[in-house]
N, C-alpha and C positions, 0 to 999 in steps of 0.2 A: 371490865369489859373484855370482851373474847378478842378483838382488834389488838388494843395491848396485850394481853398474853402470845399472841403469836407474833407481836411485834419483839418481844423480850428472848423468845425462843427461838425466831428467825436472825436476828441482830439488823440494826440498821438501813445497811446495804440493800440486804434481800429484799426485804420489805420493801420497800420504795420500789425494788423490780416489780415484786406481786403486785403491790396496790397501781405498777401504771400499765400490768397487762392486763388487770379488772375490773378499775374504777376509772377507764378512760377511755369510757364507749364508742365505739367508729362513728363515725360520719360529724363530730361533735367537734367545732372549732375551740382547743383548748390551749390556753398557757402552759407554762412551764409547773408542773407540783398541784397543779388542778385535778380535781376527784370529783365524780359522782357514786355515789356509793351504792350497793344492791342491798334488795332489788329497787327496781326504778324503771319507769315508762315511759317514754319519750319517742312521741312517736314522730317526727319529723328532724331527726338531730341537724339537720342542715340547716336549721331556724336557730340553731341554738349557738353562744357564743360565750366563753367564759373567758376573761383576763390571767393572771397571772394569781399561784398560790389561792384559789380557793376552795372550798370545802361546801358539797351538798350532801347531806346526809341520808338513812336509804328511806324508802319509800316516798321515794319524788315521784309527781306527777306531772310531766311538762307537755302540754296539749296544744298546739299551736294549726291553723286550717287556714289554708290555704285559698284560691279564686279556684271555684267548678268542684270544693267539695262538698259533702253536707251541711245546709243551713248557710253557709256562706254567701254576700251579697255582693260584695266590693270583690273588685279585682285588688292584685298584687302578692307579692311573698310577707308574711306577718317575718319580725323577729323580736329573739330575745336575746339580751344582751345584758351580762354580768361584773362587772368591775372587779377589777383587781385587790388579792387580799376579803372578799367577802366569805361569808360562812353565814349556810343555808341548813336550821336544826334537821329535823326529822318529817314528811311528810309534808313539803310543801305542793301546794296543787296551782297551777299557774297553767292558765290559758289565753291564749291569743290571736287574732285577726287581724291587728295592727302588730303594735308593736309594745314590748314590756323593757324597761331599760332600767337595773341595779345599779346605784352608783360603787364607788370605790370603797373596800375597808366598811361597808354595812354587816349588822347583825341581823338575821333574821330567826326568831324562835321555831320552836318546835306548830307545826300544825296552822301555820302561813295560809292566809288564801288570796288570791293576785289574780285579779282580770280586765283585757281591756273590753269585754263585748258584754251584753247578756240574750235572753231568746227573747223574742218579739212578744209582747204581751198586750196586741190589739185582741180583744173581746168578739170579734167580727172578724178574726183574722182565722180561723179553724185554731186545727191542734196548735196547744204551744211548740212542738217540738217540727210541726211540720213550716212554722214559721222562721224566714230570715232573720238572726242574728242583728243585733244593734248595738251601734258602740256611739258611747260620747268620746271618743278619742282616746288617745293612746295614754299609758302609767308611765311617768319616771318620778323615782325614786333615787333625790341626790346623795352624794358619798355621805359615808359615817353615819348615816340612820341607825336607829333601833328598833324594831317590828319587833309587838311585845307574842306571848303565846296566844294564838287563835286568832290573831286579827286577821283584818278582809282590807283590800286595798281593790278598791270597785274603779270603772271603767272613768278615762279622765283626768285623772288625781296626778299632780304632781308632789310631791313631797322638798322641799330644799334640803343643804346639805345639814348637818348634826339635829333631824328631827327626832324624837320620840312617840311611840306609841305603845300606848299602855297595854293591857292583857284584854283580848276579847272585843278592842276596839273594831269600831266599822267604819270607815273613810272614806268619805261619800265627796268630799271637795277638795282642794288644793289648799296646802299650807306654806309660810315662807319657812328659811332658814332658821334653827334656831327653836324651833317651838315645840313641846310636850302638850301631846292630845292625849284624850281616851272618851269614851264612851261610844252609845250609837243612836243614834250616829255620832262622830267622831267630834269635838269640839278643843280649843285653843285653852290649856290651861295653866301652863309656865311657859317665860320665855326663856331664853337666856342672857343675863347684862354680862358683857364683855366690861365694865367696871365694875360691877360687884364681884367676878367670877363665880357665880352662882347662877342657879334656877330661881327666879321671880315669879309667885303666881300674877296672875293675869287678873285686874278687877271687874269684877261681872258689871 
């Protein structure tokens, strides 16, 4: 990876100067050792909030609208909020109205997709895009999750702490603590026993 090579030619020190006058965008409330990496689009960075030690990797897309923009219906400032220790793969796209909330120390894969709205889809209502914005309410996402590659985390959805979701899942409801989903729509298919220390499948 080109990152490491000029991290090996630069030595420690430097680095860490380059990566915090490149990958630590203005207007973006950031912890200590926090990166977003290039390129990346973030058009509101005052929406945006990350904790301590995290990593988003480049081609993020962080899209967050505001009360009196396009499509928007509700008043108020949406935000998004990162937890500490998280690391965000490659080309996550993450939009907001409400508000999106990472817990602490989660993984999220490459190709993430996270939203709390979608566009209006009355039949009667004209263009879809000239339609108000609608949300079932806001995403959180408790610490220590796993988002596997390509999954969708739709409007709503809470996740509890050490969930799992597998590859390409779509998470269309709320799950507790503890539980490994996948498909799509997303369904309960391990838990985890804190007496066995394992993953249990789940009996249909």
């Amino acid at each position: 990876m080109l990152r490491r090579r000029i991290k090996r030619v630069l030595g420690p020190s430097l680095w860490l100067r380059l990566k915090d006058l490149f990958y630590r965008p203005s207007g973006v409330a950031m912890g200590p050792r926090s990166y977003i990496f290039s390129p990346r689009t973030i058009n509101q960075p005052h929406t945006l909030t990350l904790g301590e030690r995290c990593e988003i990797l480049a081609g993020s897309y962080i899209w967050t609208l505001e009360s009196g923009m396009i499509w928007k219906r509700e008043g108020g400032t949406p935000q998004v909020r990162i937890g500490d220790g998280t690391y965000i793969g490659r080309h996550l796209f993450l939009t907001a109205i409400h508000s999106v909330s990472i817990g602490k120390h989660c993984v999220l894969s490459d190709y993430v997709y996270i939203t709390d709205h979608a566009h209006g889809l009355d039949p009667q209502g004209g263009f879809t895009l000239h339609q108000p914005l609608e949300s079932k309410g806001p995403v959180e996402i408790g610490d220590n999750c796993f988002i596997g590659f390509r999954a969708a985390i739709l409007p709503g959805v809470t996740l509890g702490a050490h969930c799992v979701v597998g590859v390409n899942s779509v998470v269309t409801r709320s799950f507790p603590a503890y539980t490994m989903l996948a498909g799509a729509p997303a369904r309960a298919i391990k838990t985890y026993s804190h007496e066995l220390k394992q993953w249990v499948s789940i009996d249909e």
